[in-house]
MARGU-671772 format. One record per atom (N, C-alpha, C): residue in one letter; residue number from 1; x, y, z; atom name. Coordinates in steps of 0.001 Angstrom, whole numbers, plus 500000, padded with zeros to 6 digits. Layout:
BEGIN
<A NUM <X Y Z> CA>,
...
//
This chain:
BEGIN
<X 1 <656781 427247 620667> N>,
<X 1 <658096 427717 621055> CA>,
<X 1 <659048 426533 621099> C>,
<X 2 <659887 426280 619915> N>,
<X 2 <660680 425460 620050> CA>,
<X 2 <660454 423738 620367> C>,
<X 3 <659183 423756 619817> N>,
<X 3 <658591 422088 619744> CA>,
<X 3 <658052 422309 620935> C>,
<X 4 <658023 423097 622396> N>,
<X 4 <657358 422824 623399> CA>,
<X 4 <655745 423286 623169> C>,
<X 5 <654905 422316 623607> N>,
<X 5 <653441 422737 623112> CA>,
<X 5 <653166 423951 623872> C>,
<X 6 <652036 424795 623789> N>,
<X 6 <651720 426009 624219> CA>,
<X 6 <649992 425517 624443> C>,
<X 7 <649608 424337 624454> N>,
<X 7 <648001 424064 625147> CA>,
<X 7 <648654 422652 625755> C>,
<X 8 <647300 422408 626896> N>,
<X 8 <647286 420819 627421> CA>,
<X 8 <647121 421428 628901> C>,
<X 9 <647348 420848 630002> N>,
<X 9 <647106 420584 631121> CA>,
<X 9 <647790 421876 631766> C>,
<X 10 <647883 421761 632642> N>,
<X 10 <648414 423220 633915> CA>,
<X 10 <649700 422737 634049> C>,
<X 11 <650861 423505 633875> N>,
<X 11 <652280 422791 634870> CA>,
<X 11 <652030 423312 636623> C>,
<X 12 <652130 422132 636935> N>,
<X 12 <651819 422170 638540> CA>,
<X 12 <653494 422095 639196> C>,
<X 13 <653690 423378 639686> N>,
<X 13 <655420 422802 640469> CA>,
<X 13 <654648 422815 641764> C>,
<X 14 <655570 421684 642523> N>,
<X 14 <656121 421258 643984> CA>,
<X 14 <656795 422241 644464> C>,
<X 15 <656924 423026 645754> N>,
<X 15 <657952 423769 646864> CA>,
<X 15 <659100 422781 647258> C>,
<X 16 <658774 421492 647409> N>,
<X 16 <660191 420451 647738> CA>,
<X 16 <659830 419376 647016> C>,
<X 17 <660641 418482 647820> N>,
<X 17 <661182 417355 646273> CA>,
<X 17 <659595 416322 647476> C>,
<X 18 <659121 415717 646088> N>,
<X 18 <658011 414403 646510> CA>,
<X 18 <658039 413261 645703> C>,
<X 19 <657458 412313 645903> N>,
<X 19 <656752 411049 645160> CA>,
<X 19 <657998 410772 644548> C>,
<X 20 <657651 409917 643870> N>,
<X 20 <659228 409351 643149> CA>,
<X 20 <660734 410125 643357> C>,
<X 21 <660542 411341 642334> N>,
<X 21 <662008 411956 642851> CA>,
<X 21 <662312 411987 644017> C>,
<X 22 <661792 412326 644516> N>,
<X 22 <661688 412783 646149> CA>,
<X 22 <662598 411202 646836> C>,
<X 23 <662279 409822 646584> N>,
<X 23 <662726 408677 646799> CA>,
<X 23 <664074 408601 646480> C>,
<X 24 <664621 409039 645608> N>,
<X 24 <665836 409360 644821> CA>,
<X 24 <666638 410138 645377> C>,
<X 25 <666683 411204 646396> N>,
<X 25 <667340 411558 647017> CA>,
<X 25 <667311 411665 648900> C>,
<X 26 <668569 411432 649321> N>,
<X 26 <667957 411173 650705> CA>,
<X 26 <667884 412160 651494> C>,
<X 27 <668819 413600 651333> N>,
<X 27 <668665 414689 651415> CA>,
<X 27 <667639 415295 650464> C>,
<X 28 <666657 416345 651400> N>,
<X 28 <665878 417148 650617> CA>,
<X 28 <666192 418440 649956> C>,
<X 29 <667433 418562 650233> N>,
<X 29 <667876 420110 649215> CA>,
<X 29 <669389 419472 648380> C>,
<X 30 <668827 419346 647091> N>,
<X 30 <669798 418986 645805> CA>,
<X 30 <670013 420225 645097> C>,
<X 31 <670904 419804 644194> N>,
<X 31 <671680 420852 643203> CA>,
<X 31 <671947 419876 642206> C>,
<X 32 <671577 420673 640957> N>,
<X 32 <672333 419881 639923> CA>,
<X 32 <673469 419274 639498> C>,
<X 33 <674447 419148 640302> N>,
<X 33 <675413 417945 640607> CA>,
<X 33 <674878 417411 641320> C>,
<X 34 <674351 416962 642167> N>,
<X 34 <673339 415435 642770> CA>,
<X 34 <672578 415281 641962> C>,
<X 35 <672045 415819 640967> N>,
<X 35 <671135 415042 639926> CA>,
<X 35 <672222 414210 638857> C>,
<X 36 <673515 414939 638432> N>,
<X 36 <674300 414248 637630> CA>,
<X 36 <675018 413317 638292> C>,
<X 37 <675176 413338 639461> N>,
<X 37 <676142 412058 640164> CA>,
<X 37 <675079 411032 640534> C>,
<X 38 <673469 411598 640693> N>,
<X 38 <672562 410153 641403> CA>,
<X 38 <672326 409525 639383> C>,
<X 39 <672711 409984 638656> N>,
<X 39 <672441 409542 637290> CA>,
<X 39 <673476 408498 637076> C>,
<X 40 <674588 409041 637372> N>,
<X 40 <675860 408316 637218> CA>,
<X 40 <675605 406682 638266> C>,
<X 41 <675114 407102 638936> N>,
<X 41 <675158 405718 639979> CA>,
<X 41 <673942 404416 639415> C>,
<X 42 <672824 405560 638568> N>,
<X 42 <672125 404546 638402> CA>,
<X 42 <672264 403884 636563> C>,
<X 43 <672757 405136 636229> N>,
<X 43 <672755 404188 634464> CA>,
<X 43 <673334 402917 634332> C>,
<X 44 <674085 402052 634693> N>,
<X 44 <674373 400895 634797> CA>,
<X 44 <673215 399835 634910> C>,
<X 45 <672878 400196 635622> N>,
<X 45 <671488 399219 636244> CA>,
<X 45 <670023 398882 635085> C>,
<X 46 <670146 397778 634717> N>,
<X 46 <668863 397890 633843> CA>,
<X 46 <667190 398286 634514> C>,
<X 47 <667284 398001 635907> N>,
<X 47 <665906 397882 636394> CA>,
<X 47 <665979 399679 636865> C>,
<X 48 <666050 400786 636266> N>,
<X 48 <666499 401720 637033> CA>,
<X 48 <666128 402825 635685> C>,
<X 49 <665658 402350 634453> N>,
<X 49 <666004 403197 632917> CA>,
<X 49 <664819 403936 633465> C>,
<X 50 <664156 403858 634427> N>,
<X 50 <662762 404930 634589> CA>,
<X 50 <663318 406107 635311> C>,
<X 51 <663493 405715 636203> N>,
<X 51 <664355 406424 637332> CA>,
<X 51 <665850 407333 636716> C>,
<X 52 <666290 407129 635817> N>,
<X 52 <667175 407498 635067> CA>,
<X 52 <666549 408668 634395> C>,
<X 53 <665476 408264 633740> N>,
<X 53 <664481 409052 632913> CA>,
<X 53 <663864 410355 633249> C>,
<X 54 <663944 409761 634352> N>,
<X 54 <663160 410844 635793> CA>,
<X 54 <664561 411935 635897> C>,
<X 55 <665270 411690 636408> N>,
<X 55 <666338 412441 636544> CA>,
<X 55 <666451 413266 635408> C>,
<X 56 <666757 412623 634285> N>,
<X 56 <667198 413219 632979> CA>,
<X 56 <666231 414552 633056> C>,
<X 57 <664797 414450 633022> N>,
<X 57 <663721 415147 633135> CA>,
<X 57 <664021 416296 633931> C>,
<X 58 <664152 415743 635300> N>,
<X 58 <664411 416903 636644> CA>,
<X 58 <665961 417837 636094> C>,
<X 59 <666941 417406 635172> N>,
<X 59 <667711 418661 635146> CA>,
<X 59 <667527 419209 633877> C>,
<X 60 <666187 418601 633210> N>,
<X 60 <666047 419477 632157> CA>,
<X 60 <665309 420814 632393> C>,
<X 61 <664982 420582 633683> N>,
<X 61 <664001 421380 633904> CA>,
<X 61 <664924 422403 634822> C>,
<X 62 <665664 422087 635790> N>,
<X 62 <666761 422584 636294> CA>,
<X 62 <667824 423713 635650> C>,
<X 63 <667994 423127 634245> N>,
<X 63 <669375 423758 633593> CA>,
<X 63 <668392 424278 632187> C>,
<X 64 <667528 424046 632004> N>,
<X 64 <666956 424499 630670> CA>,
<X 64 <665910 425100 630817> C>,
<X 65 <664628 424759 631710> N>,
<X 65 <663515 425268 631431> CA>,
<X 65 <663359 426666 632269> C>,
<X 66 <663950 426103 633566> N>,
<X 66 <663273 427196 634888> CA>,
<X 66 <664495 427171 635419> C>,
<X 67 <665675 427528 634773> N>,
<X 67 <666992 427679 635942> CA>,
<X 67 <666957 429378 636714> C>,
<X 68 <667601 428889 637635> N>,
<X 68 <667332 429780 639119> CA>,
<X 68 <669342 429752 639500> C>,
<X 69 <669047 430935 639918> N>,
<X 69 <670369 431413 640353> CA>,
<X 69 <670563 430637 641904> C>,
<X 70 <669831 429963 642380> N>,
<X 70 <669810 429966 643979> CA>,
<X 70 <670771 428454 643720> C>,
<X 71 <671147 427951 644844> N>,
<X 71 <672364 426475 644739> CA>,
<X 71 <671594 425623 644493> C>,
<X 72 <670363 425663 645748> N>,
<X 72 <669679 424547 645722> CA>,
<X 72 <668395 424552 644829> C>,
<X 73 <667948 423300 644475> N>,
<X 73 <666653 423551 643522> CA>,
<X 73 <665670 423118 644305> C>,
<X 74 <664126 424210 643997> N>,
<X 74 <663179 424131 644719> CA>,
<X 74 <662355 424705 643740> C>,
<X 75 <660812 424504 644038> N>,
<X 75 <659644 424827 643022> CA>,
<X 75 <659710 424542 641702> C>,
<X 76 <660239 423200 641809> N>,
<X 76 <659868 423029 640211> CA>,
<X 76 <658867 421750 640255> C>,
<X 77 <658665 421153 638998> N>,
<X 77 <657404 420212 638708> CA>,
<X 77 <657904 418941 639011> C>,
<X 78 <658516 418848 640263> N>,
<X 78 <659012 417052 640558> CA>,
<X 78 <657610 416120 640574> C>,
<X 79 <656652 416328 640880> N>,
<X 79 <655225 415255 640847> CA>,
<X 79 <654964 414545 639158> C>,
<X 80 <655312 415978 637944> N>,
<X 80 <654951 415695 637023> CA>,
<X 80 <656192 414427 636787> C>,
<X 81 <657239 414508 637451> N>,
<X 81 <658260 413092 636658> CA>,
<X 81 <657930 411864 636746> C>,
<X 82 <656842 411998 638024> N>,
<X 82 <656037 410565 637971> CA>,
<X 82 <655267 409273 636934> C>,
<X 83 <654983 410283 636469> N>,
<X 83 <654476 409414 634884> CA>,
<X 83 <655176 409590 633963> C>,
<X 84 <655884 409257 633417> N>,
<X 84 <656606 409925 632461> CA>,
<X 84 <655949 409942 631173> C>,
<X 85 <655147 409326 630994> N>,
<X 85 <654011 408916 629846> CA>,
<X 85 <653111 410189 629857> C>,
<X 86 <653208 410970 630690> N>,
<X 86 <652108 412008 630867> CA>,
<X 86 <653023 413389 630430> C>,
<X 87 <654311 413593 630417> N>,
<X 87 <654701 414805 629989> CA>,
<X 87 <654352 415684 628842> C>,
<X 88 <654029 414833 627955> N>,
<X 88 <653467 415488 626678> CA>,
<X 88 <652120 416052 626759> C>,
<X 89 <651641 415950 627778> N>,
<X 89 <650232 416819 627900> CA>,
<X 89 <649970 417869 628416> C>,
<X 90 <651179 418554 628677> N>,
<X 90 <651613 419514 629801> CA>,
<X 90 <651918 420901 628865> C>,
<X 91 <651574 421731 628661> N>,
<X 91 <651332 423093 627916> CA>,
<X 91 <653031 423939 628405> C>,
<X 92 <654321 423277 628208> N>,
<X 92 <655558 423354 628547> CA>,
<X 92 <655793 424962 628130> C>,
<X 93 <655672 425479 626945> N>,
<X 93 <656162 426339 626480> CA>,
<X 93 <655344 427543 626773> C>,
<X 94 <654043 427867 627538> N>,
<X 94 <653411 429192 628226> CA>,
<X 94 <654029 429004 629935> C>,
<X 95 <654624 428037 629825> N>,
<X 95 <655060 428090 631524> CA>,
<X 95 <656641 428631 631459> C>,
<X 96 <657475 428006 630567> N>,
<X 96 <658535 428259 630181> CA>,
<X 96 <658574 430304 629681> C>,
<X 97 <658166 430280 629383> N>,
<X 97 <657659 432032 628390> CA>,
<X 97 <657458 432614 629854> C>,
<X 98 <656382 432753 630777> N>,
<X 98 <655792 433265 631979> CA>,
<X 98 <657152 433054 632816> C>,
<X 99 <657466 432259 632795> N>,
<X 99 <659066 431994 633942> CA>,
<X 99 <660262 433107 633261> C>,
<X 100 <660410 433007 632073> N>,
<X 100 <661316 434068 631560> CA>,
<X 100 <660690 435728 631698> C>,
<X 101 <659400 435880 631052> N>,
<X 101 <658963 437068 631417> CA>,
<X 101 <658975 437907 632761> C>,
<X 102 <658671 436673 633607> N>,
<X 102 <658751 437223 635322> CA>,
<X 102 <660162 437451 635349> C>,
<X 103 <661510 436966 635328> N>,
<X 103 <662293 437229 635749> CA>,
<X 103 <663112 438469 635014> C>,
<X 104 <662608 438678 633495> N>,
<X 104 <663024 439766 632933> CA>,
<X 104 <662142 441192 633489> C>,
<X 105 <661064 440942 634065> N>,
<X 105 <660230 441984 634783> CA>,
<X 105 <660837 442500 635982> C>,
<X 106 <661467 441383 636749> N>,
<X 106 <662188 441682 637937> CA>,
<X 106 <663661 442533 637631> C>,
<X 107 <664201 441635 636556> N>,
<X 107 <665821 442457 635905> CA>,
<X 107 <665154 443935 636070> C>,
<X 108 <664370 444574 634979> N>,
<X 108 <663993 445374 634286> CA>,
<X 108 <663819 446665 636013> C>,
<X 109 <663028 446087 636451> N>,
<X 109 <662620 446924 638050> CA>,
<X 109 <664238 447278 638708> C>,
<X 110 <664964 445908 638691> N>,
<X 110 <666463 446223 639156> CA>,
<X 110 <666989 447303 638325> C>,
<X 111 <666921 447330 637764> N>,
<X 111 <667759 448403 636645> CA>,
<X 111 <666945 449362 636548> C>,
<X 112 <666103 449781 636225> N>,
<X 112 <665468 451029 636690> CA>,
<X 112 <665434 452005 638038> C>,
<X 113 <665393 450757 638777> N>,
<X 113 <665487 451772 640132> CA>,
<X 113 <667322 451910 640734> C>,
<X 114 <667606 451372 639896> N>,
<X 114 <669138 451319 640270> CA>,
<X 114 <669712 450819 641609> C>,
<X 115 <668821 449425 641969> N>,
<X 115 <669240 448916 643356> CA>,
<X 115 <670688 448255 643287> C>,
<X 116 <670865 447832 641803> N>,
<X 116 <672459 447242 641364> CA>,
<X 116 <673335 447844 640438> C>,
<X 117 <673804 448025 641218> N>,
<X 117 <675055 449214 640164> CA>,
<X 117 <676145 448625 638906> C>,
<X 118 <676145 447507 639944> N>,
<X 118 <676994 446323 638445> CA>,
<X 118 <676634 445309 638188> C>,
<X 119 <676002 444227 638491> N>,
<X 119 <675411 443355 637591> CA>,
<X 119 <673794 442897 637885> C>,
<X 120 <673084 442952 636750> N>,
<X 120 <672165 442244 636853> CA>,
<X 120 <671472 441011 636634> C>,
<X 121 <671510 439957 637312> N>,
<X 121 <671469 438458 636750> CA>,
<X 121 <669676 438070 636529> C>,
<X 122 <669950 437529 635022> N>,
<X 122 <668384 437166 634564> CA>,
<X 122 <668523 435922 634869> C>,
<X 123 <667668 434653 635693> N>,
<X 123 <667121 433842 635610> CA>,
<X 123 <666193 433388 634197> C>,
<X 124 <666191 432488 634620> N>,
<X 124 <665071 431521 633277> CA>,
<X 124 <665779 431533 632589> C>,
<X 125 <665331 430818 630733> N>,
<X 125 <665476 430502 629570> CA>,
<X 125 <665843 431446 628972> C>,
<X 126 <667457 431931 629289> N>,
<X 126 <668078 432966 628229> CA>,
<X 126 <668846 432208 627082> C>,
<X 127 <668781 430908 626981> N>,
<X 127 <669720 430416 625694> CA>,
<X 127 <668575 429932 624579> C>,
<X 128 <667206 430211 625325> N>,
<X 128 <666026 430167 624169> CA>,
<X 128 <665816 431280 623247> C>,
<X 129 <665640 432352 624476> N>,
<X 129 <665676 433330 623679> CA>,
<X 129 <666873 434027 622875> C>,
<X 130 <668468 433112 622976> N>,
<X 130 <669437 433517 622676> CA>,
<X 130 <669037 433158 620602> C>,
<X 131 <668674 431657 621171> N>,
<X 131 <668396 430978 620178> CA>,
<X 131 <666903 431244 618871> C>,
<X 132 <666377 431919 619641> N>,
<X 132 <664953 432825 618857> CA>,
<X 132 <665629 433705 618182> C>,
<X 133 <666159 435107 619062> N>,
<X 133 <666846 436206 618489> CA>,
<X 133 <667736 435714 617273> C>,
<X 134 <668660 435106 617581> N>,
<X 134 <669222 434528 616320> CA>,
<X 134 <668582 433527 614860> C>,
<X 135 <667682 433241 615139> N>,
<X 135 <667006 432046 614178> CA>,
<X 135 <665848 433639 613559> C>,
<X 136 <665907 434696 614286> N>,
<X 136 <664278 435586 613987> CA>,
<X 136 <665118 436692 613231> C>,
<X 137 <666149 437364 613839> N>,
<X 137 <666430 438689 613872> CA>,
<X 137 <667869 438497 613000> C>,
<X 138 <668096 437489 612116> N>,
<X 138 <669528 437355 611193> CA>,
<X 138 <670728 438104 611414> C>,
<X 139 <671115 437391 612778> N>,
<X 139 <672497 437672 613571> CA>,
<X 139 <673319 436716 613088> C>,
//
């Protein structure tokens, strides 16, 4: 799916922020503007391109992989930013797929039982599948 592998290791998410990231912020409930402003503070700095790296990582995962309607971000894989050498072993694209499926399962229940009368908001990777549908289905 989109260069992300579909075998390798388990994605393990965290409930709050730990280990490295976790150091990076001094408050424990961020939003993706504190990931782009603690980026901004550190790209200057040469001793810091890891930590930079790390970040970059945490809002990819934030705004691309597993985005969540909620302000603050929670349960995602902050332990895995620790190595950064280790991301590629991580089976990205059945975790990514399972995160979209669950939340289109949940839409799907909303709208059936008619608990929302006007909007229903999908979580996860809708600009993947924006981007499938179009590359599959010649829109």
């Amino acid at each position: 799916m989109f260069g992300l592998k579909c075998w390798g290791d388990d994605v393990v998410f965290d409930t709050e922020l730990c280990e490295e990231v976790g150091l990076l912020f001094p408050s424990r409930e961020i939003k993706v503007s504190d990931i782009i402003q603690r980026m901004r503070d550190l790209v200057g700095e040469a001793d810091n391109v890891k930590n930079v790296c790390r970040l970059y990582g945490l809002l990819c995962f934030a705004v691309l992989f597993f985005p969540r309607m909620f302000r603050c971000l929670t349960n995602l894989p902050f332990r895995l930013l620790d190595n950064l050498d280790t991301l590629r072993n991580y089976r990205w694209a059945s975790h990514v797929h399972n995160f979209l499926i669950s939340f289109l399962n949940r839409s799907s229940t909303v709208y059936r039982e008619k608990t929302n009368d006007h909007t229903i908001f999908v979580s996860g990777s809708v600009a993947i599948v924006q981007v499938h549908i179009s590359l599959n289905c010649n829109i």
